[in-house]
C-alpha positions, 0 to 999 in steps of 0.5 A: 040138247045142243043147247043143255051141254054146256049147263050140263058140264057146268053142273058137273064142274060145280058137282065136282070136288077138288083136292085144292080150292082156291079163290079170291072172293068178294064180299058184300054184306047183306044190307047190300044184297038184292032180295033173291040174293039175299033169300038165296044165301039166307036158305043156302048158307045159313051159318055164313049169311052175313057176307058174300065171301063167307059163302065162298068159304062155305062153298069153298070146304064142300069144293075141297074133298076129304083131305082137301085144302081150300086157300082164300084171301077174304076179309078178316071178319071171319075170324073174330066178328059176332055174325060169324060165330056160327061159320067160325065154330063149323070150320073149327070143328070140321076142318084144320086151320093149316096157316093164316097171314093176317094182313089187316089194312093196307095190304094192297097199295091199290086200295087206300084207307082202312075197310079192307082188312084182309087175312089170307089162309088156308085150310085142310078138310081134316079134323084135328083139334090139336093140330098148332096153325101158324099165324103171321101178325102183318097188321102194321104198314102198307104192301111193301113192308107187309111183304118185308116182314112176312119174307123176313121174321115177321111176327109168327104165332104157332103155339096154339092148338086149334082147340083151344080157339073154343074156350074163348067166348064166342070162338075167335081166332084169337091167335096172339091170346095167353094161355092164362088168358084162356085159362081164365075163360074156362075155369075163373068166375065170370064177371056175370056171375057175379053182377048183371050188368047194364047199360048206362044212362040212355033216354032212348028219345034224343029230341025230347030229353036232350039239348044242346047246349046253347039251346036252353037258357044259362039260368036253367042249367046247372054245370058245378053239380059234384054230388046227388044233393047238389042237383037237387039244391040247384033248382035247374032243369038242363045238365051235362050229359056225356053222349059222345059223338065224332072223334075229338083228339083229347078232349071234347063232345061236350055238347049235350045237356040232359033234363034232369028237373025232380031228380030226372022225373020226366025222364023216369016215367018215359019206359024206354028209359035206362037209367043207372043207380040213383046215386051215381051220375055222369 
C-alpha cells in the first residue's frame, strides 16, 4: 500500500481538471518516436499524431475545465501545416482562441537558425465561433526586437471571427487573410472545377532516364531546341531538363539532361512516368 500512494495521487493529479493549464511542451515528430511511443500517441491521440507538442495541446484542453484556459508555447505548425487539419478544426470548433503571439524564428537568443518557429497562445474551453482573437505578427528579428514590437504597437490582427478560419481549405489560422480573400474561397469557382491539374514532367526513376550533363556526349545533345519540331529534327537523344536542386542565388541548377530520343519514347513506355502535354516542353 505504501508503495501504491504515490501512484495513486499521481493518478488523481493526471485525473484532475484545472481552470488554467499551462505549459512548455516538447515536440518530437513521430519519424523520431520509439515504437511504444509512437503506438501510444497513435491510439491516444489521433487528431494530433503528427508531433509530441500537439499532444500536449490535446492533453492540455482535457486538463482545462469548462471554461477553463490552457496557454502554451509550442511550435507553429499547428496552426497552418496539412498534418494537423484534424487538431486544427477540433480546437476551432470546441474551444475559443483568446490571443496568440506568432514569434516565427529567432524568439529565443539561445536557440540559433531557422527550425524553431514558435507561436505562444492561449485558449479558452469555450465554444464561440464569432469570438474575433488577437494575433500579434513578431515574425521579423530576433529576441529583443520581438519583445520591442510586441511591448510597443506591434503588428496586431483582431478583426477576424474565429469562424471564419473554416472557410479556408484546410482550416489554417490564417490571421493576416483579407475578407475578399475568404470570400473567394467560399463562393468563387475553384481552379478544380475548372481543370485538373497535374504534375509536371516527372520520370519517376532518375538513373535510367536522366544525366548530367557532362555525362554524355555533346553530339547526342541538343540545347537550341525552341519548338516541338525542333526536337524532332535534331536527331539527339540528351536535352535540358529543369530538376531543380540546391539554393542558387539567381540563376542555376542546370545540370540535368533528360532522354528525350523519338519524342521521349523510352520515357513514355516507362508507367511511372508523368509527362505533360505533348505540345508543351520545358
Amino acid at each position: 500500500l505504501k508503495r501504491l500512494g504515490p501512484l495513486v495521487q499521481q493518478a488523481e493529479l493526471l485525473a484532475a481538471q484545472y481552470d488554467a493549464v499551462v505549459a512548455n511542451p516538447p515536440y518530437m515528430g513521430s519519424r523520431l518516436q520509439t515504437g511504444i511511443l509512437k503506438r501510444f500517441v497513435s491510439s491516444s491521440y489521433k487528431t494530433a499524431k503528427s508531433d509530441l507538442f500537439a499532444c500536449f495541446i490535446a492533453q492540455g484542453c482535457c486538463l482545462s475545465r469548462d471554461a477553463g484556459y490552457l496557454s502554451m508555447i509550442t511550435m507553429q505548425g499547428w496552426m497552418f501545416q496539412s498534418s494537423f487539419e484534424e487538431l486544427r478544426q477540433s480546437l476551432l470548433l470546441n474551444q475559443t482562441i483568446c490571443s496568440v503571439a506568432h514569434l516565427g524564428p529567432r524568439a529565443f537568443a539561445s536557440i540559433s537558425g531557422e527550425v524553431v518557429q514558435a507561436a505562444a497562445f492561449s485558449l479558452r474551453r469555450v465554444s464561440n465561433w464569432e469570438f474575433r482573437p488577437v494575433f500579434v505578427q513578431l515574425l521579423e528579428g530576433g529576441e529583443l526586437e520581438k519583445r520591442q514590437c510586441f511591448l510597443g504597437s506591434g503588428s496586431r490582427f483582431n478583426a477576424i471571427p474565429q469562424s471564419e478560419f473554416m472557410r479556408l481549405p484546410g482550416s489554417p489560422i490564417a490571421y493576416w487573410t483579407s475578407a475578399a480573400l475568404r470570400r473567394a474561397f467560399g463562393s468563387e469557382t475553384k481552379f478544380s472545377d475548372l481543370a485538373a491539374p497535374r504534375q509536371g514532367l516527372s520520370t519517376a526513376d532518375t538513373n535510367t532516364f536522366l544525366r548530367r550533363w557532362f555525362e554524355v556526349s555533346t553530339g547526342a545533345t541538343c540545347r537550341s531546341a525552341e519548338a516541338l519540331q525542333d526536337v524532332r529534327d535534331s536527331n539527339a537523344r540528351w536535352f535540358p531538363h529543369s530538376k531543380g536542386g540546391e539554393f542558387r542565388r539567381w540563376y542555376g541548377n542546370n545540370d540535368w539532361l533528360i532522354d528525350w530520343e523519338n519524342d521521349g519514347g523510352r520515357l513514355r513506355s516507362f508507367p511511372q512516368a508523368a509527362i505533360r502535354n505533348s505540345e508543351t516542353y520545358f
